[in-house]
N, C-alpha and C positions, 0 to 999 in steps of 0.2 A: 413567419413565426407560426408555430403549430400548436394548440393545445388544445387540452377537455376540460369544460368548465366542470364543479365538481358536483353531485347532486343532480335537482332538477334545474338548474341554471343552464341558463342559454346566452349569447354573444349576438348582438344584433347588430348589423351594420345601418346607420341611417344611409337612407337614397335621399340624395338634395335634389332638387326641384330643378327642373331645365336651365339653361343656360340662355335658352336661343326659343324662338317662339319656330311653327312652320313654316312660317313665310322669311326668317333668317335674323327677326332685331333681336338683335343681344336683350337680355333683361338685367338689368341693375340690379344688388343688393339690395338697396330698399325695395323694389317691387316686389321682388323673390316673395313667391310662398311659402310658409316654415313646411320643412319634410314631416311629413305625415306618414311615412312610409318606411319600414326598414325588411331587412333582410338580412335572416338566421345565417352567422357564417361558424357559431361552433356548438353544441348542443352535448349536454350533461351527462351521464346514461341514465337518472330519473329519481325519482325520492323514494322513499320507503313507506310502505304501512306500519299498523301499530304491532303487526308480528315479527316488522322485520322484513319482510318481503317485499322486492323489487319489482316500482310502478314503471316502467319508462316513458316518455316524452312524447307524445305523439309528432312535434313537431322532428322537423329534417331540416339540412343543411340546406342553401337556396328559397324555403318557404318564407314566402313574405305576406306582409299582414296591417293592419291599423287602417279605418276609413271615418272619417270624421261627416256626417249629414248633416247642412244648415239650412232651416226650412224658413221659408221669408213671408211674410202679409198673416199669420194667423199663430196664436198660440192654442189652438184644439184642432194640432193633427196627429194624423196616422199614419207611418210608415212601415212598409210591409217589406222588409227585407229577405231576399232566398237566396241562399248556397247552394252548391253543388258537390255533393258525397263525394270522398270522405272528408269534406270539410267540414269545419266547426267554428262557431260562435265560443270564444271561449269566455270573452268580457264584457261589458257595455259601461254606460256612460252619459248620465245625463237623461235618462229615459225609464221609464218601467216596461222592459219586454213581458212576452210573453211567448209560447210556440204554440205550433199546432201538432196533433203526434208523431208527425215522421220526424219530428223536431231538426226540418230543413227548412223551415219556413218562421220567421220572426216578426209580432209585431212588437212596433215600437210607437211609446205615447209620451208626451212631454210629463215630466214630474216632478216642474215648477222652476227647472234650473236654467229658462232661458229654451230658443230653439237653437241650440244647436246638440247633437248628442251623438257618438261613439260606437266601435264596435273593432274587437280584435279576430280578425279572423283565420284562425289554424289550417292552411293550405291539406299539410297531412298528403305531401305530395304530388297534390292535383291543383298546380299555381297558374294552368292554365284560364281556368276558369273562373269568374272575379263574381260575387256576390249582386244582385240587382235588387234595386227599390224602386218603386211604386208611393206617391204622396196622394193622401185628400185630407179633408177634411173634415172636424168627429163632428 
């Protein structure tokens, strides 16, 4: 089946979590992790401004995206997330970011909803390269 979503709308495929560990055991349904993960399989041509004029999507077909951070023994940390251009943060989650100016660099602080918190990130192509974090404590 082939279509285009219409607007800024996108089509995401979920990726399920392994079946099979390295060493070969099968993992059972209850063990499974819930997919955290998808991947753009049909993308919109983009919204519009208030004149009218056509925004398009930064993402692309194949970009995939969504990493969930769970930080264990302390609620006053800091996590320092980086990308790699042209990728982008586009959401968050459970946290109050902030960047620094090349705004490739994220930090993130707990803002009371528990440690765990969020981040969608816009490949924009470049799905090689996967976002890294860094933890301490404030």
């Amino acid at each position: 089946m082939n279509f285009r979503p219409l607007h800024d709308r996108v089509v995401v495929k979920r990726i399920d979590a392994e079946e099979k560990t390295a060493g070969g055991i099968i993992i059972p349904d209850t063990a499974k992790e819930k997919p955290s993960q998808g991947e753009i399989v049909a993308v919109g041509p983009g919204g519009r401004d208030e004149t009218g004029k056509l925004i398009p999507i930064d993402l692309k077909v194949g970009d995939r995206y969504n990493t969930t951070i769970n930080v264990t023994g302390t609620n006053t940390w800091i996590v320092t997330v980086t990308i790699t251009p042209p990728q982008k943060i586009s959401t968050t989650w459970n946290t109050t970011p902030t960047w620094d100016s090349t705004g490739n660099i994220m930090t993130a602080r707990p803002n009371g909803n528990g440690n765990s918190f969020g981040f969608t990130t816009m490949f924009n192509g470049n799905s090689t390269a996967r976002p890294t974090a860094t933890c301490r404590t404030a």
